[in-house]
LUMDO-35817 format. One record per residue (C-alpha): x, z, y. Coordinates in Angstrom, 2 decimals, decimal comma, padded with zeros to 5 digits. Each point is the difference from the previous one (the first is absolute). Layout:
REM residues N
- X	Z	Y
...
//
This chain:
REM residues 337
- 000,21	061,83	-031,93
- 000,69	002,69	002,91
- -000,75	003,41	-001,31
- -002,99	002,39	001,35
- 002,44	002,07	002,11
- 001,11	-003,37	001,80
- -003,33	-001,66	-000,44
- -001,09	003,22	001,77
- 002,55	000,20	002,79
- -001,13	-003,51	001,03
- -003,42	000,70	000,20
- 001,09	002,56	002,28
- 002,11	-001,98	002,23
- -002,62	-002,90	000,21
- -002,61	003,10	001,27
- 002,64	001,24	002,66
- 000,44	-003,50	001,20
- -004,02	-000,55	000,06
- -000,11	002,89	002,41
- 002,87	-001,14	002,60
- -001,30	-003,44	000,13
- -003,91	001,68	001,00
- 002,03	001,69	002,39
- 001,56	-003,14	001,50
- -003,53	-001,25	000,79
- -000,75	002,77	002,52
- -000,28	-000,53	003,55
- 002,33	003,11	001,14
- 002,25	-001,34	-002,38
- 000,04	-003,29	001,25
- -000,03	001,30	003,48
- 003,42	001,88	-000,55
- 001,61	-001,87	-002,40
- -000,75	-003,69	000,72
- -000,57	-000,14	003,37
- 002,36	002,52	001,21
- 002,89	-001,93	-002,36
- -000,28	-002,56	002,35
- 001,62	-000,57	003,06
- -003,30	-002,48	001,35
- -002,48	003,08	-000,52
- 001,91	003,03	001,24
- -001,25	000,31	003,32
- -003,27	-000,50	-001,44
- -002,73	-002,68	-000,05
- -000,51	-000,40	-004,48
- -002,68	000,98	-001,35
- -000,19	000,95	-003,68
- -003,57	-001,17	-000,22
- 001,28	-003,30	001,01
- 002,58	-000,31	-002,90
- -000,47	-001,71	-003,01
- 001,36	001,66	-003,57
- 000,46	-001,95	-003,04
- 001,96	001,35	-003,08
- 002,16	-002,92	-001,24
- 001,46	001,31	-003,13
- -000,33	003,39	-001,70
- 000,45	-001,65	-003,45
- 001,54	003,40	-001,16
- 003,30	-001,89	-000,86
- 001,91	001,08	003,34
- -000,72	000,97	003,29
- -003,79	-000,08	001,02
- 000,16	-002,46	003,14
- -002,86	000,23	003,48
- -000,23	-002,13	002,63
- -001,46	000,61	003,52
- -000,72	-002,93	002,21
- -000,97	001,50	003,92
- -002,30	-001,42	002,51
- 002,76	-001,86	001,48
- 001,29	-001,28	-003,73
- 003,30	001,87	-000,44
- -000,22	000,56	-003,52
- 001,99	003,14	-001,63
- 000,71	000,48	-003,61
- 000,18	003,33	-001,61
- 001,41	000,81	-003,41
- -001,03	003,02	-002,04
- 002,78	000,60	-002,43
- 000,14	001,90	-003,41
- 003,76	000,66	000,25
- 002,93	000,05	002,57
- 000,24	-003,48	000,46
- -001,96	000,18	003,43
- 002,40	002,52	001,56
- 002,91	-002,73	-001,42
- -001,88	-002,91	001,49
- -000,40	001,06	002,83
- 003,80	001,24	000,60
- 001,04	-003,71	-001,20
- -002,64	-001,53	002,74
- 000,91	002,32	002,59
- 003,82	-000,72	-000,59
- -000,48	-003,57	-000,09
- -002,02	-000,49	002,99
- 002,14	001,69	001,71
- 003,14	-001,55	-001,04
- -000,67	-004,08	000,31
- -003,19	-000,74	-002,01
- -002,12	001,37	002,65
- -001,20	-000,69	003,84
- 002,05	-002,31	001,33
- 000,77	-002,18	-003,11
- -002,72	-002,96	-001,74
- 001,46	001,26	-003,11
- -002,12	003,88	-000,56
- -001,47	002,32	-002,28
- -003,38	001,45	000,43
- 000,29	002,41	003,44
- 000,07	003,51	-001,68
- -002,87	002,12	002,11
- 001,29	003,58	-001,69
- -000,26	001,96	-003,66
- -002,56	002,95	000,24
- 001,18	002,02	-003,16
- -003,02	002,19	-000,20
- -002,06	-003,02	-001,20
- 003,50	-001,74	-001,27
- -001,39	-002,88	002,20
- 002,30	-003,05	001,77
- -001,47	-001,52	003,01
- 000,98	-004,06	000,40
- -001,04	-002,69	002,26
- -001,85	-002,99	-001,02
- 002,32	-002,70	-000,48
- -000,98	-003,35	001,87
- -000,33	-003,47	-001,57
- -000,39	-001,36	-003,27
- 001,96	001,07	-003,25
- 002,42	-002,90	-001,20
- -002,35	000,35	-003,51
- -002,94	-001,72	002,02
- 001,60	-003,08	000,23
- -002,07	-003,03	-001,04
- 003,00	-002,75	-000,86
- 002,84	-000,34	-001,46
- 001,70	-000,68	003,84
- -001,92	002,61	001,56
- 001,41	002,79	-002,59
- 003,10	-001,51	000,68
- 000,45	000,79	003,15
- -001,43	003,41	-000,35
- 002,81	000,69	-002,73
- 002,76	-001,00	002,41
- -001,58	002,83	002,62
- 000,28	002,35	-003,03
- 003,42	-000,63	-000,54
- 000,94	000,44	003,12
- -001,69	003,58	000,37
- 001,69	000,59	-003,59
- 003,58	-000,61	001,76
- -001,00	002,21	002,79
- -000,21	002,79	-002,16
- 002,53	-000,82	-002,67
- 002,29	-000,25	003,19
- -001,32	003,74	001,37
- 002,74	002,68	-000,27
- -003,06	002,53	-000,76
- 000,08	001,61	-003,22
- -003,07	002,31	-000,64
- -000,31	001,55	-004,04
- 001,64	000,44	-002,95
- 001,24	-003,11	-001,41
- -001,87	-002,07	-002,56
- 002,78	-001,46	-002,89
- -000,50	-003,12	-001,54
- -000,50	001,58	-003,63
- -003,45	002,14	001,68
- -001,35	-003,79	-001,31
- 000,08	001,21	-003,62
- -002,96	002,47	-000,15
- -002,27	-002,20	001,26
- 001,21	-002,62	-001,92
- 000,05	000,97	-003,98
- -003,33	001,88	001,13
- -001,39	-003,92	000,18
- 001,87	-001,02	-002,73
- -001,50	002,82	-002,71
- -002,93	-001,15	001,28
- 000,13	-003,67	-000,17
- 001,71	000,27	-003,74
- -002,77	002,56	-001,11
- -002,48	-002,51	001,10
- 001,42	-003,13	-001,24
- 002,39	001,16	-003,19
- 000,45	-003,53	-001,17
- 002,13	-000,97	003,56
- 002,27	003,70	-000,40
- 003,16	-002,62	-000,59
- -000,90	-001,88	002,64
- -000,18	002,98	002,42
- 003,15	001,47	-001,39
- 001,55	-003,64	001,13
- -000,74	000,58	003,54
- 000,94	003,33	000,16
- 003,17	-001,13	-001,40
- 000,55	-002,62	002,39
- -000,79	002,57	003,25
- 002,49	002,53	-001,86
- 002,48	-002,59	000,72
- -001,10	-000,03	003,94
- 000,08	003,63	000,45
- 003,56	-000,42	-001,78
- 001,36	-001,68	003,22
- -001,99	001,64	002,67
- 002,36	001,19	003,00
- -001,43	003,05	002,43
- -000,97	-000,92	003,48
- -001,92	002,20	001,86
- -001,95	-000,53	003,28
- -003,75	001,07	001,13
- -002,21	-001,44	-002,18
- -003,66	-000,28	000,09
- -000,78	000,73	-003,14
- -003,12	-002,09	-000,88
- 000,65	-003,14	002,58
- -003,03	-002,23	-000,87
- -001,80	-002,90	002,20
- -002,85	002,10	000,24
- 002,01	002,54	002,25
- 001,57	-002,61	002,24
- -002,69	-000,71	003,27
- 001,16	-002,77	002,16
- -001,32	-000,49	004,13
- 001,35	-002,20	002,36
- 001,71	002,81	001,51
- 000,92	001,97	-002,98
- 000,99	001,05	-003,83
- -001,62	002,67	-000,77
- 000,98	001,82	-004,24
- -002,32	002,98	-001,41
- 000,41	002,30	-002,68
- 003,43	001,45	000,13
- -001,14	003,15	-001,94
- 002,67	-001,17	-003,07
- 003,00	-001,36	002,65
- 003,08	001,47	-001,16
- 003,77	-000,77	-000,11
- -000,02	-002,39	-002,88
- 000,93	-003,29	-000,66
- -000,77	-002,66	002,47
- -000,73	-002,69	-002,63
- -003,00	002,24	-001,48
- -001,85	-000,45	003,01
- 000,59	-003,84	-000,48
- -000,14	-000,24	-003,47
- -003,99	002,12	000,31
- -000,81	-002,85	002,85
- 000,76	-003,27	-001,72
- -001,78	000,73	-003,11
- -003,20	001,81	001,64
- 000,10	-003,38	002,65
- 000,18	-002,50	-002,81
- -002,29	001,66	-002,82
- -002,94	000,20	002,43
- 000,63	-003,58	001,32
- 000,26	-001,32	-003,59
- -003,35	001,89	-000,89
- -001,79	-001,04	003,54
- 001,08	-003,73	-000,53
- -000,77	-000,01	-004,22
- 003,42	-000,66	-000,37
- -000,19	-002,62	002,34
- 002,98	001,64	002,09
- 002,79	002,81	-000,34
- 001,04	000,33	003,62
- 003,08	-002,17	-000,42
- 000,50	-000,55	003,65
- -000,97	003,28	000,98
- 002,57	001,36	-001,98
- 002,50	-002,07	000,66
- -000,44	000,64	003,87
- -000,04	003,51	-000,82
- 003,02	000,03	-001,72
- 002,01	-002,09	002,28
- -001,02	002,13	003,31
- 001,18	002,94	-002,03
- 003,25	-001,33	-001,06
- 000,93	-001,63	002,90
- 000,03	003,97	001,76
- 001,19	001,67	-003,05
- 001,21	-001,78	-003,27
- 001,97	002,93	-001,56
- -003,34	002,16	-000,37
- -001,41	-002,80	-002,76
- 002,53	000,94	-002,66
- -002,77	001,83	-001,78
- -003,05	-002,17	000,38
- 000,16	-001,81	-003,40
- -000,20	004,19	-001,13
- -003,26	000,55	001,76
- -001,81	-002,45	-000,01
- 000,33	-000,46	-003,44
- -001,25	003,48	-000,01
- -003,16	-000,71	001,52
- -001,07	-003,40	-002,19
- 000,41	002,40	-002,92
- -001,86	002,99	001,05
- -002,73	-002,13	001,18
- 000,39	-002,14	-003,12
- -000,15	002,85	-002,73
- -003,09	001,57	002,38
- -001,61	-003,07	-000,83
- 000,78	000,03	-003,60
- -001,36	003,54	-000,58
- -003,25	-000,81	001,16
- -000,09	-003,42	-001,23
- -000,65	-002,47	-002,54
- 000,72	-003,51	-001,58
- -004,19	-000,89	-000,21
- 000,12	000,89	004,30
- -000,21	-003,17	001,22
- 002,83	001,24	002,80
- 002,64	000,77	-002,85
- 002,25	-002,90	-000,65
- -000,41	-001,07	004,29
- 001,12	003,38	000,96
- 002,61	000,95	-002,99
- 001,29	-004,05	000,80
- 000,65	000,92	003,70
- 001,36	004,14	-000,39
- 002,32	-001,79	-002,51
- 001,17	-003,07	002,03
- 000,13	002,91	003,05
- 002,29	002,03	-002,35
- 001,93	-002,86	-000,74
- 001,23	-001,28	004,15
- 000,29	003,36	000,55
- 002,58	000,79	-002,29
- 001,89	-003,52	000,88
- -000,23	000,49	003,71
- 003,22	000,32	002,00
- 000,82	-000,30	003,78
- 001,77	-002,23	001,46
- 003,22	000,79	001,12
//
């Protein structure tokens, strides 16, 4: 449990926040911040009364997020940030749009409108279309995972490099965090736990460093597919890093919520397999790692389940059954040379 000091310094935090988001709500500060960050309304003609606010997540585990939609539904997004992250967002989005992953190409992140530090505030444009997680069938997610991969290889292939590098080891904290957890919790299965920590000791073993641009948390959810475009969010964690974390992250987020949306009536096999191809018919050598991290991710989400989890929930043995049969391709995948 945090101590009063820290319990105390988040309370305060949460309070600061509070206040800048009131503030986002005014019509001045719509007036000069929304409007006049784009280029539609700055020889007039918005009208903040016109302008519909809606906070979409202020969850107080990251960045508080509001969106604007105008009269003429252009819809901005702004993030409120605890931390620096906004400032490094925004330097990734504004070096990326500006270097191939912006107005000319399908492949895009979000259009960066500015960073206003006195309210540590980024400005982005709506994305347009649907996000690949939306998808209703197995063939319809399919082809949205191809799209992702193919934005993926635009930025794997990006010469950009914005942030201090993340190291394959960084894994670890996070990791035996879950672990203590799941083993407190469930004291009888500590061998079993030590086995698969074993077993990813011997992955780490043979990881080889490869840097490019990641995205740090590349999920379905992020990726919005139009007719005319590919639109990713949320680069606030994109650093140099490994380019198999981001696929490692997107496989198992894709396939655990299909497997829990179908009732284990599907695990996104052709998804990922069309996913995987696109990807490695552009750039094979950056899968060395991908048994590494995705393995990572079926065992932090497994031992998160574990810790707050028991045998008597009916869930238990479907769930534990599929993070362990996850665990297991993951660890035996290899690319084909």
């Amino acid at each position: 449990m945090a101590s009063p000091k820290i319990l105390a310094k988040q309370s305060a935090a949460r309070e600061e926040l509070a206040q800048r988001i009131d503030l986002t709500a005014r019509p001045e500060f719509i007036e000069r911040y929304i409007y006049g960050s784009l280029p539609e309304y700055r020889d007039g003609g918005g009208s903040p009364d016109d302008c519909r606010i809606s906070i979409v997540q202020n969850d107080g585990t990251g960045a508080a997020t509001v969106e604007y939609e105008t009269e003429d539904a252009i819809r901005v997004f702004a993030k409120l940030y605890y931390d620096n992250s906004g400032e490094h967002s925004y330097n990734v989005l504004k070096t990326l749009w500006n270097n191939g992953l912006g107005t000319n190409s399908r492949y895009r992140v979000s259009e960066p409108l500015g960073f206003f530090p006195q309210y540590n505030m980024l400005l982005i444009r709506g994305a347009t279309g649907s996000p690949v997680s939306s998808a209703r069938t197995d063939a319809e997610l399919a082809s949205g995972a191809r799209e992702a991969a193919r934005w993926l290889v635009q930025l794997h292939s990006s010469a950009v490099r914005v942030g201090e590098a993340r190291y394959p080891w960084e894994v670890y904290h996070k990791l035996t965090h879950r672990l203590a957890k799941a083993a407190a919790q469930h004291p009888d299965r500590v061998d079993d736990l030590i086995e698969m920590a074993d077993r990813f000791e011997q992955l780490a073993r043979a990881v080889k460093l490869h840097f490019v641009q990641a995205h740090g948390q590349y999920r379905h959810i992020h990726v919005f597919v139009s007719s005319e475009t590919v639109t990713v969010i949320d680069l606030d964690r994109s650093r140099p890093s490994d380019p198999a974390q981001d696929l490692g992250e997107f496989l198992h987020r894709m396939r655990t919520k299909r497997f829990k949306a179908t009732v284990g009536l599907s695990r996104a096999e052709e998804a990922t397999r069309v996913f995987l191809d696109e990807y490695q018919d552009k750039l094979p050598e950056n899968l060395i790692n991908l048994p590494y991290y995705w393995c990572y991710h079926t065992l932090v989400s497994l031992w998160r389940f574990m810790k707050s989890s028991a045998p008597d929930d009916p869930r238990w043995g479907p769930m534990i059954d599929f993070y362990m049969s996850e665990f297991e391709k993951a660890l035996s995948y290899r690319r084909i040379n």
